[in-house]
N, C-alpha and C positions, 0 to 999 in steps of 0.2 A: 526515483527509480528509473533504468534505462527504459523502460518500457511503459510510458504513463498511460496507453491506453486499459491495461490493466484495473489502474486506479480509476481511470475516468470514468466508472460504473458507476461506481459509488460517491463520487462526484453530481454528475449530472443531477437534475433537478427532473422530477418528474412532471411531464405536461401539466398546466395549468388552469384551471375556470372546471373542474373535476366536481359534480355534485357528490357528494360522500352521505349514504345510506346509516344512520345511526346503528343500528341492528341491537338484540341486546348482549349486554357485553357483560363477563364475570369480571371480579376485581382484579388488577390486572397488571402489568408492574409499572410504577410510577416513572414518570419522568423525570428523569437525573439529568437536573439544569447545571449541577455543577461539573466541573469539570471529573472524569470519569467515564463509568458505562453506568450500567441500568444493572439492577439485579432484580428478578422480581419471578410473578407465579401466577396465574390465575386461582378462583379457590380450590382449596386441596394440596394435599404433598405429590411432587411427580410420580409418577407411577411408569411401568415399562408397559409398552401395550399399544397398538392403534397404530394409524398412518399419519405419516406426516407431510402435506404436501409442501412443493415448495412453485413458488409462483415464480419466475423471473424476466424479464427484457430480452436477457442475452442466453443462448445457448453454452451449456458446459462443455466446449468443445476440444477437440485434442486429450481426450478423457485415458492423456499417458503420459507417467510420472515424470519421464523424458523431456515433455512438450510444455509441462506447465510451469510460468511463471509464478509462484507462488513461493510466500514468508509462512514462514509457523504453520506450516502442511497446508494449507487452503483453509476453507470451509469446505466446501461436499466433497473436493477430495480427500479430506484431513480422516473422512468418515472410510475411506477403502484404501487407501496410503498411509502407512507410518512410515516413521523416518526416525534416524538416530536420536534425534531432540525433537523438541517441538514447542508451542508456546503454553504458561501455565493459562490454565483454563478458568479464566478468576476477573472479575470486574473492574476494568477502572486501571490503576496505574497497577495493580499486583498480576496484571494480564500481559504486560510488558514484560516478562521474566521469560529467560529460558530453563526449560526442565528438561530429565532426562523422557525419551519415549519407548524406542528400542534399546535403549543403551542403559546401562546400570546408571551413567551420571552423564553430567554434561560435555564430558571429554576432561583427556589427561594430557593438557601441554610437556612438552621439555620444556626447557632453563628457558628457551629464547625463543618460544611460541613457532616454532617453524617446523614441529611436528605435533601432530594430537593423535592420540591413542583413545578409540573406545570400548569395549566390553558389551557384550547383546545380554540383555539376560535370558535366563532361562525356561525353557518352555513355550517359546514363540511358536507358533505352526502359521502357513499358509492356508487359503479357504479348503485347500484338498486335504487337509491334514499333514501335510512333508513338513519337516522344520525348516526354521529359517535361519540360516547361516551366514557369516561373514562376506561367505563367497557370493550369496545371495545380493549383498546391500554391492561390493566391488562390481558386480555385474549390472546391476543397475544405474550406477552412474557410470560405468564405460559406456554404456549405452547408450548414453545422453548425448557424446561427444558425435554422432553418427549427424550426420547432415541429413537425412531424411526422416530424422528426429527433430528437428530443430525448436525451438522455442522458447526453450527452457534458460533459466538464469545464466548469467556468461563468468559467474565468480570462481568456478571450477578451474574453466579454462586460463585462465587468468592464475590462476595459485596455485595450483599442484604444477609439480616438479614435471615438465614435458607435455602438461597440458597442452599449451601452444600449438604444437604441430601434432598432436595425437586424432586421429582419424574416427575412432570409435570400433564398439568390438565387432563390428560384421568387417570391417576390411583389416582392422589387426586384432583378431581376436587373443592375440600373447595379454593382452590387456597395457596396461599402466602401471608401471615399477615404483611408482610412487605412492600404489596402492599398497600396503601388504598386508595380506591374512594370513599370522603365524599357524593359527589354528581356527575352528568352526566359529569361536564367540569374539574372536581378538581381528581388530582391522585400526590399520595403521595409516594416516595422511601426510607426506610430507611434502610441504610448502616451499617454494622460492624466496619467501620473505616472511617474517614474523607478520601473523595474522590472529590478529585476541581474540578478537569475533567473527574467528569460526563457527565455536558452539549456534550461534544464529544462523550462518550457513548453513548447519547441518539441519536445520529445518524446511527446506528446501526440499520438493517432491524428488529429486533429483537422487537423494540420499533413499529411497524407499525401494525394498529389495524387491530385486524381478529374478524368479528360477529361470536359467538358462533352457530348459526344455522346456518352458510352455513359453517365450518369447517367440511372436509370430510377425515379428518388423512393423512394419505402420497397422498392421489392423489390431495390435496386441492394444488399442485405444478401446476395441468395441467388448473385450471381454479382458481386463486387466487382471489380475491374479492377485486378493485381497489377501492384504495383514493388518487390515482392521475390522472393525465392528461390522462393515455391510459388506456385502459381493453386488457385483451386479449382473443384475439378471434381466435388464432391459436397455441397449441404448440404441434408440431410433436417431434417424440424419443425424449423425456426429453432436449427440448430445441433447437436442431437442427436447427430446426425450428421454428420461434417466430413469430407472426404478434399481432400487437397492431394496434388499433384503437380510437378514438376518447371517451372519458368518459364524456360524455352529463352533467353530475351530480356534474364534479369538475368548482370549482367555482374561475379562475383567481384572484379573491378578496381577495381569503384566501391565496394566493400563488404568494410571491414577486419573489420568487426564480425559476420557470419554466418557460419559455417561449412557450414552445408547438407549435412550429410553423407547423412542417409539421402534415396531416388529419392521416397520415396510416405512421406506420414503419415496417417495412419487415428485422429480424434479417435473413441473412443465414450462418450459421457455417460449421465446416467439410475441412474448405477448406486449401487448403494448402498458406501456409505464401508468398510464391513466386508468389502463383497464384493473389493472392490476392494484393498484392503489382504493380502487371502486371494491373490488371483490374482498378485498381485506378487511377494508369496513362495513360489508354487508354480513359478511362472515355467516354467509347461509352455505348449509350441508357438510362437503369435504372443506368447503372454506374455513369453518371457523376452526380448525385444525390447520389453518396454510402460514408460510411466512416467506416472506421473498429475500435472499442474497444481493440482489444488485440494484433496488428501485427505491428513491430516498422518496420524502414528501417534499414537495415544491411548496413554496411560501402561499400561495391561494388556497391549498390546500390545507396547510396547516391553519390558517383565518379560520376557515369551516370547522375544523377536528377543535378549535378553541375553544367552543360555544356547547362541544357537548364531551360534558365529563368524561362519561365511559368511553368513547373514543380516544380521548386524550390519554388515558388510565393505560391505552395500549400501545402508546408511540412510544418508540424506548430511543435515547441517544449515545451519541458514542461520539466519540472524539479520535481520529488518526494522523500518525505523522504527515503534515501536510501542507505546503505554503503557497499560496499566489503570489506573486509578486511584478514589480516592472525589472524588466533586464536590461542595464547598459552592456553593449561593444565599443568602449574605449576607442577600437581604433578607428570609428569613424568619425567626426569630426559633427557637431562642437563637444560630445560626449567626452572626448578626450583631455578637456577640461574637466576638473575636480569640482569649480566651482557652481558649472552647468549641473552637474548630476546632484550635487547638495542644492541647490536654488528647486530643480524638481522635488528632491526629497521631502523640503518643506512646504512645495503649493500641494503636496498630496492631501487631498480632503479623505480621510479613512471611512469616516459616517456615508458618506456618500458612497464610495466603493462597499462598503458592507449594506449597503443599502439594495443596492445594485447588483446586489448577492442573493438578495436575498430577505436582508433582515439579519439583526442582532441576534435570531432564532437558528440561523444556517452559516455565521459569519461572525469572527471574532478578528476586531482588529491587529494587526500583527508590528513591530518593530524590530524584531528580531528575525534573521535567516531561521533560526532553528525551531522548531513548534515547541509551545508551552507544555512540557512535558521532563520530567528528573529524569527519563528512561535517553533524553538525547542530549543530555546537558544543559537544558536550557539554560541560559542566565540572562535575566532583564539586563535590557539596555536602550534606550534611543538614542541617538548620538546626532539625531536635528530633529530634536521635539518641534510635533507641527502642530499638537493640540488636537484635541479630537477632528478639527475642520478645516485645518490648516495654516500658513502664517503666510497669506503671497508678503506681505511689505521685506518680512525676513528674505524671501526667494528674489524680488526685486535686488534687495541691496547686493545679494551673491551675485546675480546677473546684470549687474552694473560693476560689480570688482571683475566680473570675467571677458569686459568688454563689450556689452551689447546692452546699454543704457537704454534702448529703445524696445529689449524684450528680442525674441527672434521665433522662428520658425520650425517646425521639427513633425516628425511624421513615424504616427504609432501603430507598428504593426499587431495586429490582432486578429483572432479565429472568428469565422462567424459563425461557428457550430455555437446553438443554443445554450451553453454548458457553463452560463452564470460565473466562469473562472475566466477565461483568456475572450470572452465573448465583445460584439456588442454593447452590452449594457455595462459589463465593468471600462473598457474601452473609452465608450462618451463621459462617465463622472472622472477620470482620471482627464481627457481634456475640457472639464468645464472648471475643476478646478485650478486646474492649468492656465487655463484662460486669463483667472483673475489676480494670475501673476505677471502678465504680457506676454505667455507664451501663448502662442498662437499652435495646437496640435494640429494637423489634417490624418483623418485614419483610415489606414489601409487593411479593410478588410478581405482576407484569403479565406480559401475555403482548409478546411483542415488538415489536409494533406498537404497543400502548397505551401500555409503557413508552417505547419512541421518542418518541412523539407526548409526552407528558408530560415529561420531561426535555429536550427540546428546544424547549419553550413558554417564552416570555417570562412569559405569564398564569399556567402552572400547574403552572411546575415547582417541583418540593418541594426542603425545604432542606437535602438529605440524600441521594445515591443516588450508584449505582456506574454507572461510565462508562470508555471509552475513547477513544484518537485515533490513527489514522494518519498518516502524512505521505504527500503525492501524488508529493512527490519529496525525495532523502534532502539537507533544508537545513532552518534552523531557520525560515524565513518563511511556509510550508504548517502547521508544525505552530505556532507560537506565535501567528502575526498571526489564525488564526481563532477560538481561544481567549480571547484578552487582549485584541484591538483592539476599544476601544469604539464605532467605528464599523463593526465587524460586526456588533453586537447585530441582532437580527431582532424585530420586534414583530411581527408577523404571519406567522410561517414558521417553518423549521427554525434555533432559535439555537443557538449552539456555544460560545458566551460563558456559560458556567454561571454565573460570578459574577458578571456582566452589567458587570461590570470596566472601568470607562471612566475609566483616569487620563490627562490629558495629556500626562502626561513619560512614560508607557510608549509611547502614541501615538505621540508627535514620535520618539521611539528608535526602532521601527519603523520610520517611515518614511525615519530618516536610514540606518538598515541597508539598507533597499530601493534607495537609491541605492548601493549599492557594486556594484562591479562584480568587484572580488577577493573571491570566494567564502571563501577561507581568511579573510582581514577580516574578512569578513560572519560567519562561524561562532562566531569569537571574542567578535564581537558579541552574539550570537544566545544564545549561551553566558552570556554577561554578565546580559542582559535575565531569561534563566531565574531563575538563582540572587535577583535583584532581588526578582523577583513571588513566588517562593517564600517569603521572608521575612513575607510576605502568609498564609500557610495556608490559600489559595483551592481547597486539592484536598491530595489525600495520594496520592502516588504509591506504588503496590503494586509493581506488575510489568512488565516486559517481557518478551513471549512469545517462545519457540525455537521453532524451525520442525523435525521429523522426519520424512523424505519417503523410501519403498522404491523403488528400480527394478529390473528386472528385471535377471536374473542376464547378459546380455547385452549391456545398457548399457554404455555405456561416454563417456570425457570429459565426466562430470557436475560443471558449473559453477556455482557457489550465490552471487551475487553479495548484497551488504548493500545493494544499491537494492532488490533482491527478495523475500530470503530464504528463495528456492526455487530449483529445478534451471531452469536459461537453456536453454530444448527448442531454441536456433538455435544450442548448439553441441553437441549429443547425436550421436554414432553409433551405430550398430548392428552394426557390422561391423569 
């Protein structure tokens, strides 16, 4: 994803050495160690009723469909935003789908995928009661394109026809001719290039209608204008503070995908990860109704929640498109050698990097760029099996055919931000096993911003450093085309092409993937391209992170879907 601090919420590990209060706990949904989400209940069937608090880290901020980065509507936004599509609301890999939301279906390609056609159905109203109309969803994402908007995904601008130099509707309000609304239900997109997986774009806040008459520029964040299940009736400092209530006006008819069980949700942010992790498990008063969006369990943490059942009964997992890995830049030197980057390939000790993670609990070792998932093509491959621990003698012999019989020297850029992915601690097991190959690492640790800005320079990035990627939505065209496609290289900006990779037959593949419109096609595809570029040794895949998330002993129908890899709060009850 262009924007991993996004992901890095869900990432991060919650502070450590956390004493966790038992409390008593209803039965509650099981741990789903395999791959998947959690489906699960406290006792009883869900009922509609009650508050639902939500505990978090980070504040919901930019709380405007403009502003937010967000795949398959959000979470808390997904509850006051719809959009054309959205994600199916369902556990595990059948959460991976895209359905229709606002739209009768997922959208109606032409012949050559370079226009999509959708249909609103009918009886939609806003929280005022007014309908909602074609022109409503056109206006909302002209909206986006406004620079005192900003935030929001850049795929728009990018593929509609004039994107590029379109301003947004306050300085050209004529709109975008690439928009069209024949009439109230019917809105038309047309693209610069065959794009199949649109329908996942359209999931995108971005796509979520805003009425022209109640748009009030940047403050339209503090009172947004609901076409879903909640309104909001409270948002203190930019999101801190969130309270949604009941939208009288949304009509369960039009919406297969929300369940809306509890009356009021009560966001409170600010808080600190440990505290937060504390109060879940103590799950005394409004707590044992609470569940948090953005605070994983840290491995100290999880040792404690081992030892008592009903605790454990309430951690739910989930699994999201998601890779760490090491990044080669070829053109620095000795990188630029084949046989240096496969000689690293195989001193990779994996047990120790997932170790260092975490644990086998928060970390699956990885050999593939793409995550273990049908919804991105996966297809197994290692192409320098290192063994769970690694093979230096194999790594030696490559760095004796690459000229440096004696082993050599090299220097690995990494974050010091606590965040068990690019940190520290994965950092040292990648050079101890390094070590026992004659590579001698020295690490250079930046603080997060620097190293960002450094690894993401065309000019200055090193030829050596640990990295990550998300996907925006669960398909291999999000996570490989901004990697690999040498026309995303950025010389002046944020590049994501570490090995600045610009073949033309992985290009032209790319684009002939983009033209599909069979998703399952496309994955096979996508799959294929993977294993290709991998034969390359442009990165070494480490890991794929687990997601380990408490709620309260009151929870209940906790959905963990592999678009997320977190609990879906639009089908949570409390009652």
């Amino acid at each position: 994803m262009r924007q991993p601090s996004v992901i890095s919420r869900r990432v991060a590990a919650a502070a450590v050495g956390v004493v966790l209060a038992s409390g008593a706990a209803a039965c509650g949904p099981e741990d789903a160690g395999a791959k998947g989400g959690t489906s699960g209940k406290a006792a009883g069937a869900p009922q509609k009723g009650g508050t639902l608090t939500v505990l978090n880290n980070e504040a919901q901020s930019d709380f405007d469909p403009a502003r937010l980065y967000t795949s398959g509507g959000g979470n808390v936004p997904s509850l006051v935003f719809r959009t054309l599509t959205t994600r199916n609301r369902e556990a595990g890999a059948a959460g991976t789908q895209v359905v229709p939301d606002l739209a009768t279906d997922t959208g109606r390609p032409n012949k050559d995928a370079t226009e999509w056609t959708y249909t609103l159905k009918e009886g939609l109203k806003f929280e005022d009661g007014t309908p909602i109309t074609s022109a409503d969803v056109k206006y909302g994402i002209e909206r986006s394109f406004a620079a005192e908007l900003s935030g929001g995904a850049p795929y728009l601008r990018d593929w509609l026809i004039g994107g590029d130099t379109y301003q947004g509707s306050y300085k050209d309000p004529k709109g975008l001719a690439s928009i069209v609304t024949p009439d109230a239900r019917t809105i038309v997109f047309k693209l610069k290039k065959a794009e199949g997986e649109f329908p996942f774009v359209a999931t995108q806040t971005q796509f979520a209608p805003v009425p022209k008459a109640k748009d009030t520029g940047a403050k339209y964040e503090e009172h947004p204008v609901s076409s879903g299940p909640y309104k909001v009736v409270e948002n203190k400092n930019d999101g801190e503070h969130l309270v949604l209530e009941r939208n009288e006006h949304w009509d369960p008819k039009t919406d297969e995908e929300r369940k809306a069980y509890p009356d009021r949700i009560d966001v409170k942010s600010g808080l600190d990860e440990a505290v937060i992790n504390q109060r879940l498990a103590t799950s005394s008063g409004a707590d044992s109704a609470a569940v948090t969006t953005d605070t994983n369990l840290g491995p100290a943490e999880l040792a404690q929640i081992g030892s008592d059942k009903a605790l454990a009964a309430r951690v739910g997992t989930g699994h999201f498109g998601f890779t760490n890995y090491i990044a080669f830049n070829p053109k620095v030197k000795p990188f630029d050698n084949p046989k240096v980057r496969q000689a690293i390939s195989y001193a990779v000790n994996r047990t120790s990097v997932v170790n260092a993670a975490g644990g086998s609990a928060l970390a699956e070792p990885a050999t593939t760029f793409l995550p273990e998932q049908k919804a991105f093509g996966f297809t197994p491959y290692d192409h320098f099996p290192a063994g769970k621990t690694g093979d230096p003698a194999k790594a030696k012999e490559l760095l004796k055919e690459a000229g440096y019989p004696n082993g050599l020297t090299v220097t690995l850029l990494h974050s010091t931000a606590q965040n068990r992915a690019t940190s520290p601690e994965i950092a040292t097991a990648v050079q101890e096993a390094l070590g026992k190959a004659g590579i001698t690492v020295k690490l250079d640790g930046q603080e997060p911003n620097s190293f960002n800005e450094k690894r993401w320079s065309v000019k200055d990035a090193p030829g050596f450093f640990l990295s990550r990627w998300g996907a925006d939505w669960p398909a291999g065209g999000p996570f490989l085309a901004p990697i690999f496609d040498g026309r995303q290289i950025v010389a002046d900006g944020s590049n994501y092409n570490h090995a600045q990779l610009n073949d033309p037959a992985v290009n032209r593949e790319i684009d002939e993937i983009n033209k599909l419109t069979d998703l399952k096609a496309a994955a096979a595809r996508w799959g294929a391209l993977d294993s290709k570029i991998g034969e390359q040794a442009l990165d070494v895949p480490l890991f794929h992170p687990v997601y380990k998330r408490l709620v309260g002993k009151d929870i209940k129908n906790v959905v963990i879907s592999d678009w997320t890899g977190v609990l879906d709060i639009s089908q949570v009850a409390v009652k």
